[in-house]
mmCIF file of the N, C-alpha and C atoms, coordinates in Angstrom:
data_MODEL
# 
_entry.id   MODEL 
# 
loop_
_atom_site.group_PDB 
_atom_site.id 
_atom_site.type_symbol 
_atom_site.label_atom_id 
_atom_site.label_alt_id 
_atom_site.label_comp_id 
_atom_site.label_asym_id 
_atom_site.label_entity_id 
_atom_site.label_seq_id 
_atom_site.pdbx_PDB_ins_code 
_atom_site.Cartn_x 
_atom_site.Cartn_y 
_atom_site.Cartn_z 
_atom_site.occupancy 
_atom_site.B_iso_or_equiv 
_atom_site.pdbx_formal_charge 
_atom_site.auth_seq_id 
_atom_site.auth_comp_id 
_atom_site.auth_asym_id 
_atom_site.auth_atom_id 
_atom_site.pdbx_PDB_model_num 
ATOM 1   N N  . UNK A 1 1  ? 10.321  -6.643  -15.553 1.00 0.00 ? 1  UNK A N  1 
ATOM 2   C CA . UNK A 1 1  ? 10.346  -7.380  -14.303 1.00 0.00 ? 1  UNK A CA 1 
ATOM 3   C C  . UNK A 1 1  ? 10.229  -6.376  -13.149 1.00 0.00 ? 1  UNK A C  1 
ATOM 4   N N  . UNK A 1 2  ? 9.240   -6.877  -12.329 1.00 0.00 ? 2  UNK A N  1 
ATOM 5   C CA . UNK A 1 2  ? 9.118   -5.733  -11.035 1.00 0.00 ? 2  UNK A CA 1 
ATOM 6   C C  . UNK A 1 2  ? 10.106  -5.608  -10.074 1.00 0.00 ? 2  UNK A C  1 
ATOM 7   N N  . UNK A 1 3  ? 9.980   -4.625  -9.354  1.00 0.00 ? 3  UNK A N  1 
ATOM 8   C CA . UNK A 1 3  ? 11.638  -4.494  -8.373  1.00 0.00 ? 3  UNK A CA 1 
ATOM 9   C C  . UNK A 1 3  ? 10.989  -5.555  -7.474  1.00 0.00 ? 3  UNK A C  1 
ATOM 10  N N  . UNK A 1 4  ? 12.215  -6.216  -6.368  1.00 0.00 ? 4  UNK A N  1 
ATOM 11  C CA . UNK A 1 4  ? 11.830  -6.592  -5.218  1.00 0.00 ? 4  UNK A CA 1 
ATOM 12  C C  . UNK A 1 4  ? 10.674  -6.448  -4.269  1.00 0.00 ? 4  UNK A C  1 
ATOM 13  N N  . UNK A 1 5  ? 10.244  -7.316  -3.387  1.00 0.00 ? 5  UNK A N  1 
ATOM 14  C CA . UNK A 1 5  ? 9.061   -6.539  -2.503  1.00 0.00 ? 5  UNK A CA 1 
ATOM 15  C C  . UNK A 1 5  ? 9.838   -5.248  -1.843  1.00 0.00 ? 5  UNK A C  1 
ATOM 16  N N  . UNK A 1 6  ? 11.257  -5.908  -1.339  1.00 0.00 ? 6  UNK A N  1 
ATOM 17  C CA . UNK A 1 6  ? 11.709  -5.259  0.150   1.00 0.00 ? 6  UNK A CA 1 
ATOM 18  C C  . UNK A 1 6  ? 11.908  -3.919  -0.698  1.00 0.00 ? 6  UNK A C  1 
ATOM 19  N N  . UNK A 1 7  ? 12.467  -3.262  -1.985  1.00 0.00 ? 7  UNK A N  1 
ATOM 20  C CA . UNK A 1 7  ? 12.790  -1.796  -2.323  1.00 0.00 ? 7  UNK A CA 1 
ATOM 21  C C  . UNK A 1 7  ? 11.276  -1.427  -2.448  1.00 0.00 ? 7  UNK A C  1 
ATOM 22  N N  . UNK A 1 8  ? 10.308  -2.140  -2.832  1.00 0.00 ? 8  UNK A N  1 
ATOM 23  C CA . UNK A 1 8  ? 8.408   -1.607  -2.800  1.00 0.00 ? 8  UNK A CA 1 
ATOM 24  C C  . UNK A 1 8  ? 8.695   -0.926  -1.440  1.00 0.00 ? 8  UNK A C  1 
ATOM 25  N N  . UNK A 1 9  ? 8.230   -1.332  -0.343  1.00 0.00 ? 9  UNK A N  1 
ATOM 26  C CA . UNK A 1 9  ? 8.585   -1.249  0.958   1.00 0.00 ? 9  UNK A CA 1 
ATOM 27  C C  . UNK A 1 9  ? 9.441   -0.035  1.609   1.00 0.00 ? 9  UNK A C  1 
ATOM 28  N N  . UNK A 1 10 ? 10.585  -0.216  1.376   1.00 0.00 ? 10 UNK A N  1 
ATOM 29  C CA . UNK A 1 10 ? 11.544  1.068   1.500   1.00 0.00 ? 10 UNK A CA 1 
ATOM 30  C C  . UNK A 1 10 ? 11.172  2.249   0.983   1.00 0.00 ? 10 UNK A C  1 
ATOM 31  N N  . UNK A 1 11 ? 10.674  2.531   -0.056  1.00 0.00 ? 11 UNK A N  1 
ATOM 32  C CA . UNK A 1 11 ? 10.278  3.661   -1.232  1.00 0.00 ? 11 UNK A CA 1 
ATOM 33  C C  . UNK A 1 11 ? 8.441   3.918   -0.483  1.00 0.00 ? 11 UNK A C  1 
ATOM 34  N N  . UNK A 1 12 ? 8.089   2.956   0.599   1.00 0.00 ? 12 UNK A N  1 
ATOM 35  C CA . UNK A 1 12 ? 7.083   3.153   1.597   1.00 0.00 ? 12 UNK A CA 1 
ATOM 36  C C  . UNK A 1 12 ? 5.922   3.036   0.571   1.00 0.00 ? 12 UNK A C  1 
ATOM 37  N N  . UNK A 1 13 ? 5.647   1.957   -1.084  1.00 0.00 ? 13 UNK A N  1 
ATOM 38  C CA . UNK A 1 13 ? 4.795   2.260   -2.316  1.00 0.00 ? 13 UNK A CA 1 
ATOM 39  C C  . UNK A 1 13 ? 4.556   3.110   -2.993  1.00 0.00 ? 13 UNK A C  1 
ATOM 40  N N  . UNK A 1 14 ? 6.089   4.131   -2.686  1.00 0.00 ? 14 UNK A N  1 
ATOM 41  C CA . UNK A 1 14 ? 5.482   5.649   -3.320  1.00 0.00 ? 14 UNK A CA 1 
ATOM 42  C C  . UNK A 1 14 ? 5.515   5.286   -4.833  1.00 0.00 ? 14 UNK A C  1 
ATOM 43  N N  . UNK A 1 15 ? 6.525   3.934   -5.574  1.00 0.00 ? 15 UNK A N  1 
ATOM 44  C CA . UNK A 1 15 ? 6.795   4.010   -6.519  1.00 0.00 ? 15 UNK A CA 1 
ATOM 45  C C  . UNK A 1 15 ? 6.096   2.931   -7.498  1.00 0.00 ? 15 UNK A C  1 
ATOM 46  N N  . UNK A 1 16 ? 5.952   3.028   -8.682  1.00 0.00 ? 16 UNK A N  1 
ATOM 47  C CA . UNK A 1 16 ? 5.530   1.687   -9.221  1.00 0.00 ? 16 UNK A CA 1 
ATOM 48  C C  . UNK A 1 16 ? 6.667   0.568   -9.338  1.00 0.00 ? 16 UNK A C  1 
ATOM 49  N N  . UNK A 1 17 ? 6.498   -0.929  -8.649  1.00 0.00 ? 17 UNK A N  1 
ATOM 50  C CA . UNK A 1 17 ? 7.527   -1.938  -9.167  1.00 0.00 ? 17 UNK A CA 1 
ATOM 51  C C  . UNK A 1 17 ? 7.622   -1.827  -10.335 1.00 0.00 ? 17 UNK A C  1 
ATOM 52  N N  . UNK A 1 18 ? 7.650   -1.250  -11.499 1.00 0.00 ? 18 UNK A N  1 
ATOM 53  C CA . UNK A 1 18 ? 7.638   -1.639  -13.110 1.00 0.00 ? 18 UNK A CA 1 
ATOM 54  C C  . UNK A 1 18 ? 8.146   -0.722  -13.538 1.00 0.00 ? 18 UNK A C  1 
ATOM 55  N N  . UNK A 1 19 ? 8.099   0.730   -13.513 1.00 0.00 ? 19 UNK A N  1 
ATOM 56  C CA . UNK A 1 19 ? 8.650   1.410   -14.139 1.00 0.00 ? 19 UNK A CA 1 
ATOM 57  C C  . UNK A 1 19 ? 9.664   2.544   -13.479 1.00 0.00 ? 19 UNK A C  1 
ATOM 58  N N  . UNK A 1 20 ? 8.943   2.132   -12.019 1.00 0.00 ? 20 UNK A N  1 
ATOM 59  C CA . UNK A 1 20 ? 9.411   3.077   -10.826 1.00 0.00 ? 20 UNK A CA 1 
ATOM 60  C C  . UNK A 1 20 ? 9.046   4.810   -11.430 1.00 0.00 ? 20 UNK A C  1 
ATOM 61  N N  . UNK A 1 21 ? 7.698   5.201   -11.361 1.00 0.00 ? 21 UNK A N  1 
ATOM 62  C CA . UNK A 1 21 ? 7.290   6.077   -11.639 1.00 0.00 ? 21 UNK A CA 1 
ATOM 63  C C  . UNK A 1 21 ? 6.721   6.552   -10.306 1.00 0.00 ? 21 UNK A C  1 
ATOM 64  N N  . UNK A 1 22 ? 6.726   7.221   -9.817  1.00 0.00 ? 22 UNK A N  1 
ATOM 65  C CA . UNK A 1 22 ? 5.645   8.210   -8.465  1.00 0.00 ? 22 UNK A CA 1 
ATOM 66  C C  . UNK A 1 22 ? 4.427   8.494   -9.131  1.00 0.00 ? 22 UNK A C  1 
ATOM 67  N N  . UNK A 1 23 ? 4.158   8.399   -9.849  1.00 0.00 ? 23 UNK A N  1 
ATOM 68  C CA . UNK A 1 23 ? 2.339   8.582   -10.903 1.00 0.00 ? 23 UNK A CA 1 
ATOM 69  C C  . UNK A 1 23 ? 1.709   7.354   -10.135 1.00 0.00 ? 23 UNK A C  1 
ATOM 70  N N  . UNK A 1 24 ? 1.440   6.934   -9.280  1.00 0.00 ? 24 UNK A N  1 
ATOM 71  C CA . UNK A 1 24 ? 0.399   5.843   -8.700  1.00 0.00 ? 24 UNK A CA 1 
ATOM 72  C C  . UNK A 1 24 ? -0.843  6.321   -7.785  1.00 0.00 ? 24 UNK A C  1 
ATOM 73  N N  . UNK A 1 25 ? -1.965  5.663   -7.887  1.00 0.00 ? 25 UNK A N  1 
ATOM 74  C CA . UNK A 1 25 ? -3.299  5.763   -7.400  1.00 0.00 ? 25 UNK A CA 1 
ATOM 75  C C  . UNK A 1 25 ? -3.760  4.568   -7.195  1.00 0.00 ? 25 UNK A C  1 
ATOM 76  N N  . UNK A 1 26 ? -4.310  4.647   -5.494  1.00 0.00 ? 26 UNK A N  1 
ATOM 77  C CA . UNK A 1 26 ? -4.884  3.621   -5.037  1.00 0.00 ? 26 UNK A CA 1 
ATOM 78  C C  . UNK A 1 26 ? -6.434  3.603   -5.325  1.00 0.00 ? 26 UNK A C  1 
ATOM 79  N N  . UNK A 1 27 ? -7.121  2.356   -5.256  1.00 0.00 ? 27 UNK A N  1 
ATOM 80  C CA . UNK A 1 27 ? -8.396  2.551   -4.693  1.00 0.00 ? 27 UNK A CA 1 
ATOM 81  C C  . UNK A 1 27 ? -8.899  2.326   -2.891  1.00 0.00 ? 27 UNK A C  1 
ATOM 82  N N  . UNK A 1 28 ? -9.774  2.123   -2.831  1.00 0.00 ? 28 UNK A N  1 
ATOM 83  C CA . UNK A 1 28 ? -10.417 2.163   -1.418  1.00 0.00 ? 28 UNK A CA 1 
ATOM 84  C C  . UNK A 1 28 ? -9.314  0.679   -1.074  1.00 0.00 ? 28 UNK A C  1 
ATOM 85  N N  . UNK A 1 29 ? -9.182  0.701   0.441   1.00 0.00 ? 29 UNK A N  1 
ATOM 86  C CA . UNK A 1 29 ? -8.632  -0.583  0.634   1.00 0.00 ? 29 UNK A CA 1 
ATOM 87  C C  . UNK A 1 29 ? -9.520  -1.880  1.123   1.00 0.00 ? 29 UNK A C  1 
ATOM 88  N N  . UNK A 1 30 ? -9.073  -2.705  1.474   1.00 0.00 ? 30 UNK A N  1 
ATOM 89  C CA . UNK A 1 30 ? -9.935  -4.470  1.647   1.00 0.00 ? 30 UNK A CA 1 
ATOM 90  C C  . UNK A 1 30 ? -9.294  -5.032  2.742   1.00 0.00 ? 30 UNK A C  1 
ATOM 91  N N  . UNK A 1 31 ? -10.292 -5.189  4.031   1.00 0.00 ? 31 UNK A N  1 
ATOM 92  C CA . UNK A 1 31 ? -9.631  -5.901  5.079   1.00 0.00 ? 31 UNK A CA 1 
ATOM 93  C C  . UNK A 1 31 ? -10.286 -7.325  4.774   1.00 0.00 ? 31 UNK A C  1 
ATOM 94  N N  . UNK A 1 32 ? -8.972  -8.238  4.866   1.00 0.00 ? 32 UNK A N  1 
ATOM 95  C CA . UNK A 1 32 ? -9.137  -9.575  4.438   1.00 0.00 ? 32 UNK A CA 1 
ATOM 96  C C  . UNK A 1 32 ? -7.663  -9.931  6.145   1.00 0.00 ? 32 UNK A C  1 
ATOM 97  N N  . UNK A 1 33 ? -8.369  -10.009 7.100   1.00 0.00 ? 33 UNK A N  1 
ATOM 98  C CA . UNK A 1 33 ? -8.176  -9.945  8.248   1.00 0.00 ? 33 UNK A CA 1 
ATOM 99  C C  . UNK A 1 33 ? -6.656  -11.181 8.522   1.00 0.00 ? 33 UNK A C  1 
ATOM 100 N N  . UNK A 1 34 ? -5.238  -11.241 8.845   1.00 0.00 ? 34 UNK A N  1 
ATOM 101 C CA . UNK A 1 34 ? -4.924  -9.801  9.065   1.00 0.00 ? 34 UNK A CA 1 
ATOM 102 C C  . UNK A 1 34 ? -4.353  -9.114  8.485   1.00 0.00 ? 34 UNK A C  1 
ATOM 103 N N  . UNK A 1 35 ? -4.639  -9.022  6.781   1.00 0.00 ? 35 UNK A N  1 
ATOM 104 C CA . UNK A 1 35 ? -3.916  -7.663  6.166   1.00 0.00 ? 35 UNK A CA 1 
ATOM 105 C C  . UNK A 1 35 ? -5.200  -7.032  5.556   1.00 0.00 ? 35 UNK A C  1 
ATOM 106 N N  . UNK A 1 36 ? -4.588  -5.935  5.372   1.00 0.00 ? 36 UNK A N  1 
ATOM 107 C CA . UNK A 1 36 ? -5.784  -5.493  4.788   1.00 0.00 ? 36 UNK A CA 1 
ATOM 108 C C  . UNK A 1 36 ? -4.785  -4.704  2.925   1.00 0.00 ? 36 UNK A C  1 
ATOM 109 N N  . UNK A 1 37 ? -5.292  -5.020  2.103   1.00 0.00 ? 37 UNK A N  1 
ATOM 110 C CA . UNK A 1 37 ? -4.783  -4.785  0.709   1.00 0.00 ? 37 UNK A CA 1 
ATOM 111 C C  . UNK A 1 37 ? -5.427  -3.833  -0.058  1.00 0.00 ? 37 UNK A C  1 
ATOM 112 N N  . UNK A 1 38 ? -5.016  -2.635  -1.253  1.00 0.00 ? 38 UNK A N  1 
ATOM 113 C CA . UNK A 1 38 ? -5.159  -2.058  -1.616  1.00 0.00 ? 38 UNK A CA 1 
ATOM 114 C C  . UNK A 1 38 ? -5.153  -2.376  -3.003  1.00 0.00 ? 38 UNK A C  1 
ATOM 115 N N  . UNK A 1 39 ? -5.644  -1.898  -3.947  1.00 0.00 ? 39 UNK A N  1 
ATOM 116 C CA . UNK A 1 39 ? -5.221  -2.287  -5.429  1.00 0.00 ? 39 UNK A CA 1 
ATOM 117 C C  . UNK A 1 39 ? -4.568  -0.989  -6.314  1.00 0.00 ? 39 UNK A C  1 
ATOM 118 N N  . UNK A 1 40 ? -3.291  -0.786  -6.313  1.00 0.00 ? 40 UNK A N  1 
ATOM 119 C CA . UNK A 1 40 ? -3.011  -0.020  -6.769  1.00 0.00 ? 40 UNK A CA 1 
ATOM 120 C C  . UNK A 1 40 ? -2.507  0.179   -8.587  1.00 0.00 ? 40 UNK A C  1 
ATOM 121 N N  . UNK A 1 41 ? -2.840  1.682   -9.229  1.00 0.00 ? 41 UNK A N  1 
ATOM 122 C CA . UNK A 1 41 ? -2.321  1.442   -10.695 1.00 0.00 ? 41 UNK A CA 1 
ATOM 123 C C  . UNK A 1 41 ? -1.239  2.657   -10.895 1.00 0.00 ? 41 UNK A C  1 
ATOM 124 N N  . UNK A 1 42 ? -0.485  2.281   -11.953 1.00 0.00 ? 42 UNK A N  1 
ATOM 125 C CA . UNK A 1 42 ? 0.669   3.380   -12.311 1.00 0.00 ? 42 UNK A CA 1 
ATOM 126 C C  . UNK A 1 42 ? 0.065   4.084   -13.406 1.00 0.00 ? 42 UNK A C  1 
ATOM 127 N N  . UNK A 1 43 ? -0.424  5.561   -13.487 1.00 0.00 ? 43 UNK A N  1 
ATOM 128 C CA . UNK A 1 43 ? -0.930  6.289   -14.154 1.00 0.00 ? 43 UNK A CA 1 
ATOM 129 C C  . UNK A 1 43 ? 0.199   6.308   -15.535 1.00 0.00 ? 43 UNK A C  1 
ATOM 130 N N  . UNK A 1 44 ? 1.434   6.053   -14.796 1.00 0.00 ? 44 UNK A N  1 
ATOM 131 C CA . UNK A 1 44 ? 2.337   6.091   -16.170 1.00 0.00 ? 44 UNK A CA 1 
ATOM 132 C C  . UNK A 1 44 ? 2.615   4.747   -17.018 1.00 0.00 ? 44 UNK A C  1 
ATOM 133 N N  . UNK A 1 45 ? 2.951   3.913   -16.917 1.00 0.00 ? 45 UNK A N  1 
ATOM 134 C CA . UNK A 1 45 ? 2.762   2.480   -16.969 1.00 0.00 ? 45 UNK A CA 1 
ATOM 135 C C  . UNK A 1 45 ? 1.691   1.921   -17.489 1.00 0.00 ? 45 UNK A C  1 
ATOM 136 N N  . UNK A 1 46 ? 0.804   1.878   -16.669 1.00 0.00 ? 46 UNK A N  1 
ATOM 137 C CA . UNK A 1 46 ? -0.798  1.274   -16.463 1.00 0.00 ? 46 UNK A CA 1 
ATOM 138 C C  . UNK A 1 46 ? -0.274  -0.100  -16.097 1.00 0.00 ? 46 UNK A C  1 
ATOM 139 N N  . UNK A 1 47 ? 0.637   -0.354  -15.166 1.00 0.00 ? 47 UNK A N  1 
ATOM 140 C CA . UNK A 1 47 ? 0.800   -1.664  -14.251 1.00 0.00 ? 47 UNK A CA 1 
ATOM 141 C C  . UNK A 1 47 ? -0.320  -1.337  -13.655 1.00 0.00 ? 47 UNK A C  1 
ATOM 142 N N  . UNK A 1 48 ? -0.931  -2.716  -12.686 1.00 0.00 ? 48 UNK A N  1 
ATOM 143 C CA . UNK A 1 48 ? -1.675  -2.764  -11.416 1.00 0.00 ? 48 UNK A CA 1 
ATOM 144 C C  . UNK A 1 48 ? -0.949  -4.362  -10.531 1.00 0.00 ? 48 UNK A C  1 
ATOM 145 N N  . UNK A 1 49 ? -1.580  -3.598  -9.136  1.00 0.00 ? 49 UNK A N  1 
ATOM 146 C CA . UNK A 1 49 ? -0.973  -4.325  -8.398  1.00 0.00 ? 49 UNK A CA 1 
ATOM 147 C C  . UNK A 1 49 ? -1.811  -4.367  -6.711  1.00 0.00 ? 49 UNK A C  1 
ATOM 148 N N  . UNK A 1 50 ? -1.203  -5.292  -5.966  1.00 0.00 ? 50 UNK A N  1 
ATOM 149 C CA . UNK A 1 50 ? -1.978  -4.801  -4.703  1.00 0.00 ? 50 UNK A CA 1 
ATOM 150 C C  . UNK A 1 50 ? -1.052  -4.737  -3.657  1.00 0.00 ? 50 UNK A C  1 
ATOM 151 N N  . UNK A 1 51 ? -1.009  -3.560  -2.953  1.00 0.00 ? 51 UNK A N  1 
ATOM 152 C CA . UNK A 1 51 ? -0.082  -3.216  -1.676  1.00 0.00 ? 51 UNK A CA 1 
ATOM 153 C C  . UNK A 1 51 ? -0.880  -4.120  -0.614  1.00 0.00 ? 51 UNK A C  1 
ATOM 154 N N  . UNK A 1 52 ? -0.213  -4.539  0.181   1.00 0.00 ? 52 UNK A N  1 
ATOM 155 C CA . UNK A 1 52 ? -0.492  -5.193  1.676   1.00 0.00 ? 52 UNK A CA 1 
ATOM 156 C C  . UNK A 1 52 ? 0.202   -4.516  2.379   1.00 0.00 ? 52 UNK A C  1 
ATOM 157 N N  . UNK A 1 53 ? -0.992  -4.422  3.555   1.00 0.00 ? 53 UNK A N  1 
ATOM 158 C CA . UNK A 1 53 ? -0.785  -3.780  4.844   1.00 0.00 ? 53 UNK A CA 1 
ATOM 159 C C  . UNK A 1 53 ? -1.001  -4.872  6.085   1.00 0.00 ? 53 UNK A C  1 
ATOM 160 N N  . UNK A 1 54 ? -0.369  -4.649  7.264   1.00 0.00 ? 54 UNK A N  1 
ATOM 161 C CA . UNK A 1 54 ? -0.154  -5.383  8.118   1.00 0.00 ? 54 UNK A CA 1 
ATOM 162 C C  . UNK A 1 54 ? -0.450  -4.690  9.404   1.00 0.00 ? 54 UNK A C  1 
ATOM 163 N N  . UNK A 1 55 ? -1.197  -5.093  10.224  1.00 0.00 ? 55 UNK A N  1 
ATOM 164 C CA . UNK A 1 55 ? -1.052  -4.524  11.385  1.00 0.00 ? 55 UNK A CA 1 
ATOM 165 C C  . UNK A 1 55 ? -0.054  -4.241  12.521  1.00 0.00 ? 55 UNK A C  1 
ATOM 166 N N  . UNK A 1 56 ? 0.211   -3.272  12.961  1.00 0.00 ? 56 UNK A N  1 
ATOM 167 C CA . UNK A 1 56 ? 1.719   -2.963  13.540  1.00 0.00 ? 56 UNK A CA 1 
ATOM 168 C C  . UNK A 1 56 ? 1.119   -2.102  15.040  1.00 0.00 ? 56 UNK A C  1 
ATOM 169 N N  . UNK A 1 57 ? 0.376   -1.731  15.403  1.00 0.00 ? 57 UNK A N  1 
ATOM 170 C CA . UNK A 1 57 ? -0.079  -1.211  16.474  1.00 0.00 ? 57 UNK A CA 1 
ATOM 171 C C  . UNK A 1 57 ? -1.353  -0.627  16.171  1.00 0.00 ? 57 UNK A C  1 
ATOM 172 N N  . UNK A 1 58 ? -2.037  0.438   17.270  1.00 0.00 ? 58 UNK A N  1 
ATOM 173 C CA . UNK A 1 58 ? -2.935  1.498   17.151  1.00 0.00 ? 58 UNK A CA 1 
ATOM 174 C C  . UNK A 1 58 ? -2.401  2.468   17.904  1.00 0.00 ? 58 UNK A C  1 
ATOM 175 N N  . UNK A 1 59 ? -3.096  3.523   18.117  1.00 0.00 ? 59 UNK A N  1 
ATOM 176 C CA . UNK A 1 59 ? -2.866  4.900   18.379  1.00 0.00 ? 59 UNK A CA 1 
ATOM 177 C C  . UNK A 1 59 ? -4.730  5.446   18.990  1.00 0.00 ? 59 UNK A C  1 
ATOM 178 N N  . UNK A 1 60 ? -4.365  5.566   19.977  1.00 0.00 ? 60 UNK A N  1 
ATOM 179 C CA . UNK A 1 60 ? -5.468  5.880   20.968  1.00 0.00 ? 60 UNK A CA 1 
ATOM 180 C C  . UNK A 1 60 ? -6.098  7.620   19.969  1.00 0.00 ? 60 UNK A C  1 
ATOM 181 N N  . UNK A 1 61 ? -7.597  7.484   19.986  1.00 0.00 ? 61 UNK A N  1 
ATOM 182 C CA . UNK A 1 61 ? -8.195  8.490   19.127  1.00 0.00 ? 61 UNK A CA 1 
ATOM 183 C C  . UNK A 1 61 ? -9.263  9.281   21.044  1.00 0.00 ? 61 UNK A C  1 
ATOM 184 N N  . UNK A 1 62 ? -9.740  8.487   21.030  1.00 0.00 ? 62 UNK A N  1 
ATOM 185 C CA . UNK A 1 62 ? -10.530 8.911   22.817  1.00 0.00 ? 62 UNK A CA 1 
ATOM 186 C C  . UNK A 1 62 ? -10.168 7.747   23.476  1.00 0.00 ? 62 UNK A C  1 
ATOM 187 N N  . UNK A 1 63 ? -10.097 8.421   24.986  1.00 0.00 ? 63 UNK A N  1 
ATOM 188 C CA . UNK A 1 63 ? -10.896 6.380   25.964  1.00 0.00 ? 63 UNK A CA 1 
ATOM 189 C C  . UNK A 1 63 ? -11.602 6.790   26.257  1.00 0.00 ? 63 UNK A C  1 
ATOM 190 N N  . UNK A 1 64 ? -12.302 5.949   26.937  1.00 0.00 ? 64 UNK A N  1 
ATOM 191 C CA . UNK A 1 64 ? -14.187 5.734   27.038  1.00 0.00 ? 64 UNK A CA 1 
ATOM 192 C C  . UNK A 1 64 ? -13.555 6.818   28.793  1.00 0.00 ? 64 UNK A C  1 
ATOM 193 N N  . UNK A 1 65 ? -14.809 7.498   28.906  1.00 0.00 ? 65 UNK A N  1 
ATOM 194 C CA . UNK A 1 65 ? -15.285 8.356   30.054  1.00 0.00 ? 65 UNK A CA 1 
ATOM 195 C C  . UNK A 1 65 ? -15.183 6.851   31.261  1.00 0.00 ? 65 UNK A C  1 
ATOM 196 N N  . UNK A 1 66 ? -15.077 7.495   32.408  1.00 0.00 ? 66 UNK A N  1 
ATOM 197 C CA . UNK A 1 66 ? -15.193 6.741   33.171  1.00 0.00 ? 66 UNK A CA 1 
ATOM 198 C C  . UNK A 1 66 ? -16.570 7.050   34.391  1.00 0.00 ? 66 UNK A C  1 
# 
């Protein structure tokens, strides 16, 4: 049985829900607008699963010249 979402979350996905191993690898992620999801697997395990992401702000990269 997998842990909770909220300890996924806390542990920030470092861990697998299943075995709670740190051996995990994402692939590319998927904006499916407004989360955008990842599909992640436990190299130790071989669970898979998909992390969701949520939008929470941005962070200015340039502003436009004036």
């Amino acid at each position: 049985m997998p842990i909770p979402d909220q300890l996924h979350v806390e542990n920030e996905g470092s861990l697998c829900p299943f075995c709670l191993s740190d051996e995990v690898e994402g692939d590319s992620a998927c904006v499916d607008r407004p989360y955008v999801h990842q599909e992640v697997r436990c190299l130790n395990c071989g669970a898979k699963w998909y992390d969701t992401y949520r939008l929470i702000g941005y962070d200015i990269i340039d502003e436009p010249e004036e």
